[in-house]
TIGU-99969 format. One record per residue (C-alpha): residue number from 1; x, y, z; residue in one letter. Coordinates in steps of 0.5 Angstrom, whole numbers, always signed. Layout:
N
NODE    i     px     py     pz  aa
NODE  NUM      X      Y      Z   A
...
END
This chain:
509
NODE    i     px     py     pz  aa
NODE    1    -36   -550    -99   X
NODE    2    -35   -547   -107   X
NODE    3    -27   -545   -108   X
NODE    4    -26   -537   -107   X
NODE    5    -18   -538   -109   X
NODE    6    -15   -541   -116   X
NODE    7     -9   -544   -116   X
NODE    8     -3   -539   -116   X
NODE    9     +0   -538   -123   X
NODE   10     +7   -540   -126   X
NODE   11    +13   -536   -124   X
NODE   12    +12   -534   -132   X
NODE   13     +5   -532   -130   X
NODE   14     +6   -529   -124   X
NODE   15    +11   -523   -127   X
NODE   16     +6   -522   -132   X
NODE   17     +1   -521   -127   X
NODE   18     +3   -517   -124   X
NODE   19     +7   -512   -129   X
NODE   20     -1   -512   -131   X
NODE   21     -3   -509   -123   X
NODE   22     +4   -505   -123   X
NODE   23     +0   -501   -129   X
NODE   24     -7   -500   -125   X
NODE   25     -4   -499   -118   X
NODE   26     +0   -494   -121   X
NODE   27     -5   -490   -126   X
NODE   28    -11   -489   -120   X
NODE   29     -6   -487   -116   X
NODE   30     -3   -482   -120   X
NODE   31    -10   -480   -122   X
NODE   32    -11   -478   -113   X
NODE   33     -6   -472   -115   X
NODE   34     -5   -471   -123   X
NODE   35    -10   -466   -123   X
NODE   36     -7   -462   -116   X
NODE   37     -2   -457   -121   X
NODE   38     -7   -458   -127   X
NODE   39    -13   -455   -123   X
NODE   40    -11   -446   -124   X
NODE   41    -11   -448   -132   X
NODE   42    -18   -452   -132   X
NODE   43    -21   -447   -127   X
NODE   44    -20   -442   -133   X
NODE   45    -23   -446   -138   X
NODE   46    -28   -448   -136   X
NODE   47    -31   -442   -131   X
NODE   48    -31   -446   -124   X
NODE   49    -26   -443   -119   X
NODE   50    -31   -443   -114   X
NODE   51    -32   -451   -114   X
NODE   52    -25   -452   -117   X
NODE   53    -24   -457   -110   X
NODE   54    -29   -461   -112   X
NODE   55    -26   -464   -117   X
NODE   56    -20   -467   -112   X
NODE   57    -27   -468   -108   X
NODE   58    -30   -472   -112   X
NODE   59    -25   -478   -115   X
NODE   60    -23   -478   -107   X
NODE   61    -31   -479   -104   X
NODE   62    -32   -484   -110   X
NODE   63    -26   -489   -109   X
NODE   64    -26   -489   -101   X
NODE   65    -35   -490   -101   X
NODE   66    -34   -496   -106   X
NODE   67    -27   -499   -104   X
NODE   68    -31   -503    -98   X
NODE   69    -37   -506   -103   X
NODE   70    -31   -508   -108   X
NODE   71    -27   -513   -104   X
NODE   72    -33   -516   -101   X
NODE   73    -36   -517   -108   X
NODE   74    -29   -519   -111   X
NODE   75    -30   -525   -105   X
NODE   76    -36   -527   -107   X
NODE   77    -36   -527   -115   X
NODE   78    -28   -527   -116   X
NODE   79    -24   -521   -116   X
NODE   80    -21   -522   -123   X
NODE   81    -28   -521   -125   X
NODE   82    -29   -515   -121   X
NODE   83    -22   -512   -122   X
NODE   84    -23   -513   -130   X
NODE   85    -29   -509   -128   X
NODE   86    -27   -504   -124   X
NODE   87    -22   -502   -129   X
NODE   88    -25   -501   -135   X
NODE   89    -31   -496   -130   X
NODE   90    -23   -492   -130   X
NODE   91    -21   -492   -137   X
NODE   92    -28   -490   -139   X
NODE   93    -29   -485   -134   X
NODE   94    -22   -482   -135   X
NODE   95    -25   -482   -143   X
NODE   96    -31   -477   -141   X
NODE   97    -26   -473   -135   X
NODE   98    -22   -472   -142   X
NODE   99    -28   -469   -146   X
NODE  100    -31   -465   -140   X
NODE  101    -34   -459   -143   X
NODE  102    -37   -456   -136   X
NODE  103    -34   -456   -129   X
NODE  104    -40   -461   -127   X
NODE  105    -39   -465   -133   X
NODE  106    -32   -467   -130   X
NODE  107    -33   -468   -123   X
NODE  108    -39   -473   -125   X
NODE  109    -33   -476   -129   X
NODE  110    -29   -476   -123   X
NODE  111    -33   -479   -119   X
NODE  112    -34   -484   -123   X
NODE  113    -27   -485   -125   X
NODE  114    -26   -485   -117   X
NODE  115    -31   -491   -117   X
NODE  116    -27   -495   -122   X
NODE  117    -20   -493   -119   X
NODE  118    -22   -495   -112   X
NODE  119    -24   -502   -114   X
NODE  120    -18   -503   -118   X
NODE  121    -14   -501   -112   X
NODE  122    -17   -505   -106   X
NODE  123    -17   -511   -112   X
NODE  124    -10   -511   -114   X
NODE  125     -9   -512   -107   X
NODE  126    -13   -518   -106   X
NODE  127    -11   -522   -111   X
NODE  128     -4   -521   -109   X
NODE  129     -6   -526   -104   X
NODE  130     -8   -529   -108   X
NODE  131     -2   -530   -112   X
NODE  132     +3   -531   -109   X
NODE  133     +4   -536   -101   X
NODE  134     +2   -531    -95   X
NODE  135    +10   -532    -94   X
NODE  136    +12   -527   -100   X
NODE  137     +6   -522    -99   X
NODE  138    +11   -517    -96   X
NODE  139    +15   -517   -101   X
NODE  140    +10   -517   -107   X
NODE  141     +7   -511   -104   X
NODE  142    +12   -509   -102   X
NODE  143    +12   -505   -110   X
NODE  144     +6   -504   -110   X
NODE  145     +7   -498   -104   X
NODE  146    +13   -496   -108   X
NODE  147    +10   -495   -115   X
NODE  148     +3   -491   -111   X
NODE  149     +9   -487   -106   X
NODE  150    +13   -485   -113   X
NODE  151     +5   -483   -115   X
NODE  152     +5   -478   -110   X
NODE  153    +11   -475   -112   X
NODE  154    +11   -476   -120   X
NODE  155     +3   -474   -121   X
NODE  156     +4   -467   -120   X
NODE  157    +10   -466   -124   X
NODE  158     +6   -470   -130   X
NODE  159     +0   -466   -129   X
NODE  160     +5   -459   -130   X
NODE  161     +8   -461   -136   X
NODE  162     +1   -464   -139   X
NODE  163     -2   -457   -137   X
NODE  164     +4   -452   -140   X
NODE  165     +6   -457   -146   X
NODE  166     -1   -460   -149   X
NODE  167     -7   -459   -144   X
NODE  168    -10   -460   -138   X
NODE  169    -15   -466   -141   X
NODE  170     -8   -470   -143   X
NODE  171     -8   -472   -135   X
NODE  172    -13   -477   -136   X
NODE  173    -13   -478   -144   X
NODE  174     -6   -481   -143   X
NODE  175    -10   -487   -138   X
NODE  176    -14   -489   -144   X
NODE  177     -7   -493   -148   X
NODE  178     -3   -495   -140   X
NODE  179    -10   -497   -138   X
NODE  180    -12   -501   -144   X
NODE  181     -5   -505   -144   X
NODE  182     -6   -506   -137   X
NODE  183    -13   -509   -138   X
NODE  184    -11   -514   -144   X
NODE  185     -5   -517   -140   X
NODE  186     -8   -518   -133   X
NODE  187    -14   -521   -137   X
NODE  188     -9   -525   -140   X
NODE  189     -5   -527   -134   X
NODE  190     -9   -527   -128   X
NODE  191    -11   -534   -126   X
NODE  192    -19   -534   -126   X
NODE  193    -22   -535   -120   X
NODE  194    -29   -539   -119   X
NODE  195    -35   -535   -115   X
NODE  196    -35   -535   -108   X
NODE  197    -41   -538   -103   X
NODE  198    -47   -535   -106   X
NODE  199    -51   -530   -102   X
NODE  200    -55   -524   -102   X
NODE  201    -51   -517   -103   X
NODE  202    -50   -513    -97   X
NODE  203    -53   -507   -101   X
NODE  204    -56   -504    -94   X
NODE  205    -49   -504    -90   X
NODE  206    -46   -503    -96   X
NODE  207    -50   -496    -98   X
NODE  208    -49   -495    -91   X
NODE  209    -42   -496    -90   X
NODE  210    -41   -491    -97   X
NODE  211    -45   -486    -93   X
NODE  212    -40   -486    -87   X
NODE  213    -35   -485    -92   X
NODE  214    -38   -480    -95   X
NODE  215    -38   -476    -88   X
NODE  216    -32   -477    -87   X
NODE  217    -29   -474    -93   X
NODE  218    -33   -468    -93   X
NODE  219    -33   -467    -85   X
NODE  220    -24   -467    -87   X
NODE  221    -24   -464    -94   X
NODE  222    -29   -458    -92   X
NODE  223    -28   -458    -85   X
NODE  224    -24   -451    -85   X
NODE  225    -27   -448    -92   X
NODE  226    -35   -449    -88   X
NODE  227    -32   -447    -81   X
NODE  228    -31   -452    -76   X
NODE  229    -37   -449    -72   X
NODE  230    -42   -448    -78   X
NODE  231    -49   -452    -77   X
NODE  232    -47   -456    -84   X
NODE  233    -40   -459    -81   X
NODE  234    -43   -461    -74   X
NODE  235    -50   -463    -78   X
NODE  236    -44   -469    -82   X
NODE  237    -42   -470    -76   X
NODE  238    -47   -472    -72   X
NODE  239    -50   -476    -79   X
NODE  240    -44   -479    -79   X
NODE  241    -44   -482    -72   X
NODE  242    -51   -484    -73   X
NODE  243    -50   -488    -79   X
NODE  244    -43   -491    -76   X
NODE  245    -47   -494    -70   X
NODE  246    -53   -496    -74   X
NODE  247    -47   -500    -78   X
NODE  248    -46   -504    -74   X
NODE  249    -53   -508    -72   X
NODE  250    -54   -507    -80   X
NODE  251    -48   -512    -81   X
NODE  252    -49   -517    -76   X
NODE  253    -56   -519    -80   X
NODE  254    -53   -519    -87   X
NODE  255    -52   -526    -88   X
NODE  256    -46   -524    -92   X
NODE  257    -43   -517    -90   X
NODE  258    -39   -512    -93   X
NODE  259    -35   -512    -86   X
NODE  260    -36   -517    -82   X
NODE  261    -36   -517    -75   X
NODE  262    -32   -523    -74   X
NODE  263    -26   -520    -78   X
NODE  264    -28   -513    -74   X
NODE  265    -27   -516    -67   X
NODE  266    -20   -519    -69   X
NODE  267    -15   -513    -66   X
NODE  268    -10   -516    -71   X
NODE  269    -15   -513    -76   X
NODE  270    -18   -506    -72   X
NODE  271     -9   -505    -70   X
NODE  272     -8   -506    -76   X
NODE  273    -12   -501    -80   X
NODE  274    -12   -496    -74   X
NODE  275     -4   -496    -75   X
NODE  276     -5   -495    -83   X
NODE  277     -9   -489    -81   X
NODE  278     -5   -485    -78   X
NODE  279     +2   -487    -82   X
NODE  280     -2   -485    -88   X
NODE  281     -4   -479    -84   X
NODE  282     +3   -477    -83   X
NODE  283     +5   -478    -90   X
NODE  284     +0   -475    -93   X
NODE  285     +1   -468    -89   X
NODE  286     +8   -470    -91   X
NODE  287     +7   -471    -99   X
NODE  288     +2   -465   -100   X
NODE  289     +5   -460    -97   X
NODE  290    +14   -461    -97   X
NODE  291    +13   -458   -105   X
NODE  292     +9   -453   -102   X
NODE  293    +14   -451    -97   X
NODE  294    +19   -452   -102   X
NODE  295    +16   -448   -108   X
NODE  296    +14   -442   -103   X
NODE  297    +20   -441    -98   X
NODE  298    +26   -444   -103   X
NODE  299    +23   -440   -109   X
NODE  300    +23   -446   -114   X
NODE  301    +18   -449   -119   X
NODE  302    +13   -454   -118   X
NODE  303    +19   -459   -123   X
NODE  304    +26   -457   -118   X
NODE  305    +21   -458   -113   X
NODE  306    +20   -465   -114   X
NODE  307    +27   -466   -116   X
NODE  308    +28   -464   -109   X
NODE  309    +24   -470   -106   X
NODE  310    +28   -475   -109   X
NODE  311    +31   -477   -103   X
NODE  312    +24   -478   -100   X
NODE  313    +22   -482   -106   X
NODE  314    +29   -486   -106   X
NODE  315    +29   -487    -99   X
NODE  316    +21   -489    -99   X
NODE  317    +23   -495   -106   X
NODE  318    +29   -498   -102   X
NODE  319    +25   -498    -95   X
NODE  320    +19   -502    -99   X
NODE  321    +23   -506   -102   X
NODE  322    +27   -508    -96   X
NODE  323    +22   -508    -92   X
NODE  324    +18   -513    -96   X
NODE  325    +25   -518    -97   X
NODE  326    +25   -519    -89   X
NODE  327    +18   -519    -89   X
NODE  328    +18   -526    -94   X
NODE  329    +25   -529    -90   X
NODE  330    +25   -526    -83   X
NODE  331    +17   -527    -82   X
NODE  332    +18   -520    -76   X
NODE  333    +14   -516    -79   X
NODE  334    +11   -512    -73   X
NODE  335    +18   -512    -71   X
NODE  336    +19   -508    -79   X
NODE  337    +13   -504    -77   X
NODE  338    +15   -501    -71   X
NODE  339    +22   -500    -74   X
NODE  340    +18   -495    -80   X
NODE  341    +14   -492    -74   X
NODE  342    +20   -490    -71   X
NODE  343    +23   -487    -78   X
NODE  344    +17   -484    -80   X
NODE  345    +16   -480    -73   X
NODE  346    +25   -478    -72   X
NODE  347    +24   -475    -79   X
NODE  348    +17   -471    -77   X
NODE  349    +22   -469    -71   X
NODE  350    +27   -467    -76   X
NODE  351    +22   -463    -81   X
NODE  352    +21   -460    -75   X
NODE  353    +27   -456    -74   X
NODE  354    +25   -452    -83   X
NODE  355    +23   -446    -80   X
NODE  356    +30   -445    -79   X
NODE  357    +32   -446    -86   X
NODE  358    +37   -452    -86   X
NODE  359    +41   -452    -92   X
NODE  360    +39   -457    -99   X
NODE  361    +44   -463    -97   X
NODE  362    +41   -462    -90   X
NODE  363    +34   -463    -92   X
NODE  364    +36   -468    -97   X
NODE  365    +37   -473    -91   X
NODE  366    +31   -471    -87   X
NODE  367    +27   -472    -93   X
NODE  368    +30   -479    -94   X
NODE  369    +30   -482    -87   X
NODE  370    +22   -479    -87   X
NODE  371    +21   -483    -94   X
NODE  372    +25   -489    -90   X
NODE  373    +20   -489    -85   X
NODE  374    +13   -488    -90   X
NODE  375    +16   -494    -94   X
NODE  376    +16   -499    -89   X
NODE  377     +9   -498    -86   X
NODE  378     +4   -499    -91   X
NODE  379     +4   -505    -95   X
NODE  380     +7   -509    -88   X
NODE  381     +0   -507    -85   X
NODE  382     -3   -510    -91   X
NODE  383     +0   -517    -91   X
NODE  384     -1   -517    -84   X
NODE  385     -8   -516    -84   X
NODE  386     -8   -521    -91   X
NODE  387     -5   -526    -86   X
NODE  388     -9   -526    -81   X
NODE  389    -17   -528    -84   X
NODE  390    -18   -534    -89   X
NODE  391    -18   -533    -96   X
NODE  392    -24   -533    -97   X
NODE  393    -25   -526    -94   X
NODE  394    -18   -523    -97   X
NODE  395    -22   -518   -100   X
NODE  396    -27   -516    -95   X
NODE  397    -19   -515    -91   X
NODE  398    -17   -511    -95   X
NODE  399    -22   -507    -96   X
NODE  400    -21   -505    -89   X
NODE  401    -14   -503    -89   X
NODE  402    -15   -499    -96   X
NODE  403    -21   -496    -93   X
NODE  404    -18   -494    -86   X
NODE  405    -12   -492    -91   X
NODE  406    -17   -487    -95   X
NODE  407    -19   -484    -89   X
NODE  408    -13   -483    -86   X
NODE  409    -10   -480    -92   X
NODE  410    -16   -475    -92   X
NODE  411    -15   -474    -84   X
NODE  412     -8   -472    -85   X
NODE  413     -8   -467    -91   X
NODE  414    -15   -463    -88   X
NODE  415    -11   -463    -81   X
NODE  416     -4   -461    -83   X
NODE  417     -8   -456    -87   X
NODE  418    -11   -452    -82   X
NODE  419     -5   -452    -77   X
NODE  420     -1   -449    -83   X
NODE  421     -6   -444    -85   X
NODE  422     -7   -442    -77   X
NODE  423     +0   -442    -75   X
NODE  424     +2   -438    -82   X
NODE  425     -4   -433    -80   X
NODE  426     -2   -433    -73   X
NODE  427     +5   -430    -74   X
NODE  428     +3   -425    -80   X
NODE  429     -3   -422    -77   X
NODE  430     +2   -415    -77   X
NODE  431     +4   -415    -85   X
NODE  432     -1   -410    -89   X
NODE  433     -6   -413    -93   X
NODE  434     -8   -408    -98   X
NODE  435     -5   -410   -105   X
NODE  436     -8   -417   -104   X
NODE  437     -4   -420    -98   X
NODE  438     -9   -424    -94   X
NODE  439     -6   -427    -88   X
NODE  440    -10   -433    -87   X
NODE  441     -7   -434    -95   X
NODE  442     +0   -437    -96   X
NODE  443     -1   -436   -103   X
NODE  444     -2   -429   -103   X
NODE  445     +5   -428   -100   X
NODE  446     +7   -425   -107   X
NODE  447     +3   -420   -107   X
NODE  448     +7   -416   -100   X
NODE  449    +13   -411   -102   X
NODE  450    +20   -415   -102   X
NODE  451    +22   -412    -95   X
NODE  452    +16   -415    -92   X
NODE  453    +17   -422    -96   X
NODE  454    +22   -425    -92   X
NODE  455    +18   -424    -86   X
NODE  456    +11   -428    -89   X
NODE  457    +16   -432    -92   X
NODE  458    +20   -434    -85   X
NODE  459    +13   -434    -82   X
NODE  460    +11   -440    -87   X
NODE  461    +16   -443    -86   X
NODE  462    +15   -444    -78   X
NODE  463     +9   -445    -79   X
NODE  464    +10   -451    -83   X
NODE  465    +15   -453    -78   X
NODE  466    +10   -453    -72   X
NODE  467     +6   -457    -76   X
NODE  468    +10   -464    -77   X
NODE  469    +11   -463    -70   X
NODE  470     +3   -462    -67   X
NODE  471     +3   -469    -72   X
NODE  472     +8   -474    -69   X
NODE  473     +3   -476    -64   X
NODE  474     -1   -480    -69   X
NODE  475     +5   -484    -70   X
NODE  476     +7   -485    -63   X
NODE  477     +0   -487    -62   X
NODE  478     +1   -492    -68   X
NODE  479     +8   -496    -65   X
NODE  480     +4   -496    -58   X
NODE  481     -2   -500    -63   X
NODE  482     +4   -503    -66   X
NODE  483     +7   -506    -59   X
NODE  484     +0   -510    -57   X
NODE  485     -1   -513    -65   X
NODE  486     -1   -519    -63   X
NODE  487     +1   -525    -68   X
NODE  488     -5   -529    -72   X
NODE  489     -4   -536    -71   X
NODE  490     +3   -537    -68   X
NODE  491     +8   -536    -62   X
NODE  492    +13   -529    -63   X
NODE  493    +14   -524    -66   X
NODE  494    +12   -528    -73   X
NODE  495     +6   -523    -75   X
NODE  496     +6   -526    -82   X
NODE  497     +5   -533    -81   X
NODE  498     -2   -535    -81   X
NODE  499     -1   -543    -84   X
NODE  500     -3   -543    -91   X
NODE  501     -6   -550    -90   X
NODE  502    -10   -546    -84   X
NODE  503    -12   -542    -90   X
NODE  504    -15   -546    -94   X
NODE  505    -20   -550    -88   X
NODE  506    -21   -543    -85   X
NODE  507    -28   -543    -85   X
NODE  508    -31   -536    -88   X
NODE  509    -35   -531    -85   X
END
């Protein structure tokens, strides 16, 4: 059988690597949210407000359909290949985002900037696996879920400061020199893989796979926006039913399947992926919304608002790095799994209680044991995952989790967002709406008389509130997944321990 894995480079090599997957990791994920604080200012200019959302849409849809085909493909013809690839789809679609003339201009660049970004994500992640012995995994990845937490905060804020000091286009213009430096190192520095088993490319479940994707990013983005009831949302739900069912004997006679089904009965994988849905829901509805409440109830800039999420942040980078050390030395990694579980779901029953207007200090610490929690879960996931399946599908593996990551992260903003809005429009159905307040709008609520607005303000606030609260059930359904993952290859609570001897004569599916 053809080799799928290189020989790992020198502790030199391995700093450069990864400073090179450092950079890619975090320019397509700030591309998920550089254009959030950036979207008003492009809207005026190009004349599209009515398809603004799109834009967001269309980089999510792109990167979540082709994640999975870019971990297979990476198995099959090397993943540096592929990621060398992948990454310059991104820094070449970043270029036409930049010089967009027309709102479809853009979102044809979105999507493919969201193709390239989804294949450097998923990539990276694989060769990390590559590189480095299944017993450092944890703590490599371990960065990777900071740089991608810090993302999430810091790209909003870049996308102001862009937006009010030089122009929206410099949200994806300044990809091109990061991206670029990116590109030259990691062809440099990431050891080169020979080509997999050869086999014929699994175009059917793929297209299949992206379709399902499709579905659900629609049904979860647009949902509330089309009515939860209307015949185009319960028309994507039954398509996206049909066609996930149609997946499964599609992949079962692909002689080389985007998902393997092998992989796909092993409950230390499905867990897993289950586990990093519904954690990277939670923190999702906690990264998206916590600015808002801070911009709309405390009064601030989108710029404090982020300096007000530090501790997040802080706590989110200390609790990754830490996570990833005990992983590598302690080898317990569903015992780190169901401690950030535990974290994250104390500090969504903490963010519970902001209705009441807790003072700044006092949701400092809410917001850093939350980023506590959120910190310890993702990367722990992934390495356990990468440690239980042969190297030979690291890529498919990780594919997997990103997908399932991708989905969850669209599942947790849409849901939070409806719980928001309905429990903001439930409490100020009785202010007045002439002078353009809109009770099923929050932001609107500058538009009520200053005697009234502390009311909309309070009742946004317990919205909010009540949220985080109807939330927690997912990260309680995910420490009850946690507690039945079983360990891949060994006795314990060893999750990570897969043998890497077992690795290399494991056969591939």
């Amino acid at each position: 059988m053809p080799k799928t894995q290189s020989a790992p480079p020198r502790a030199g090599g391995v700093a450069a690597a990864m400073s090179a997957l450092i950079l890619a990791v975090l320019l397509a994920a700030l591309d998920q949210t550089i254009v959030s604080t950036a979207l008003p200012r492009l809207a005026e200019d190009l004349d599209g407000f009515d398809d603004i959302a799109w834009v967001s849409a269309a980089y999510l849809l792109a990167s979540t359909a082709a994640t999975p085909l870019w971990g297979k493909l990476g198995d099959m013809f090397g993943r540096k290949r592929l990621y060398l690839a992948s990454t310059t789809i991104f820094l070449v679609a970043s270029v036409a985002c930049g010089l967009a003339r027309n709102l479809p201009e853009l979102i044809g660049a979105r999507a493919l900037q969201g193709v390239g970004g989804g294949g450097m994500i998923v990539l990276t992640f694989a060769l990390v696996g590559d590189i480095v012995a299944p017993s450092e995994r944890g703590r490599y990845q371990g960065m990777f879920g900071s740089v991608y937490g810090v993302a999430s905060i810091v790209g909003p804020l870049l996308g102001g400061v862009f937006t009010d000091q030089l122009s929206w286009r410099w949200a994806f213009l300044i990809n091109l020199p990061v991206g670029a430096v990116a590109l030259v190192v990691a062809a440099r520095a990431l050891p080169a893989a020979p080509r997999g088993a050869k086999a014929r490319v699994d175009y059917a479940g793929a297209t299949i796979l992206a379709a399902v994707a499709t579905g659900l990013v629609l049904i979860t983005s647009f949902g509330e926006r089309w009515g939860w009831g209307s015949p185009a949302v319960v028309g994507l739900i039954v398509a996206t039913v049909a066609l996930a069912a149609l997946l499964v004997p599609v992949e079962r006679r692909a002689a080389a399947p985007v998902l393997p089904p092998a992989m796909l009965g092993s409950r230390t994988v499905v867990f897993s992926s289950l586990i990093g849905f519904f954690a990277n829901a939670a923190m999702f509805a906690v990264l998206v919304y916590l600015p808002a409440y801070l911009q709309i109830v405390d009064g601030v800039s989108a710029t404090l608002s982020g300096i007000h999420m530090l501790p997040l942040v802080a706590g989110l980078v200390v609790s990754q790095s830490l996570a990833g050390r005990w992983a590598a030395h302690v080898g317990r990694l569903r015992t780190i799994l169901l401690g950030g579980l535990a974290a994250n779901l104390a500090g969504l029953l903490l963010l519970g209680t902001i209705g009441s207007g807790p003072g700044t200090l006092v949701l400092g610490v809410y917001f850093l044991i939350t980023g506590v929690g959120i910190g310890m879960v993702p990367m722990v996931v992934l390495t356990t995952v990468q440690n239980s399946v042969p190297a030979a599908d690291l890529g498919a593996a990780s594919a997997v989790v990103t997908f399932a990551r991708s989905i969850g992260a669209a599942f947790g903003v849409a849901v939070f967002g409806t719980l928001l809005n309905t429990g903001f429009a439930d409490r100020a159905q009785h202010l007045p709406t002439d002078g353009g307040f809109d009770p099923a709008r929050p932001d609107t609520i500058g538009h009520l008389p200053a005697a009234l607005r502390d009311t909309a303000l309070d009742a946004f606030a317990h919205a909010t509130a009540t949220g985080y609260l109807w939330i927690t059930p997912t990260l309680a359904v995910g420490i009850l997944l946690a507690l039945f993952l079983k360990p891949s290859g060994n006795k314990g609570d060893t999750t990570d321990a897969c043998d890497p001897a077992a690795q290399e004569t494991a056969p591939a599916s």
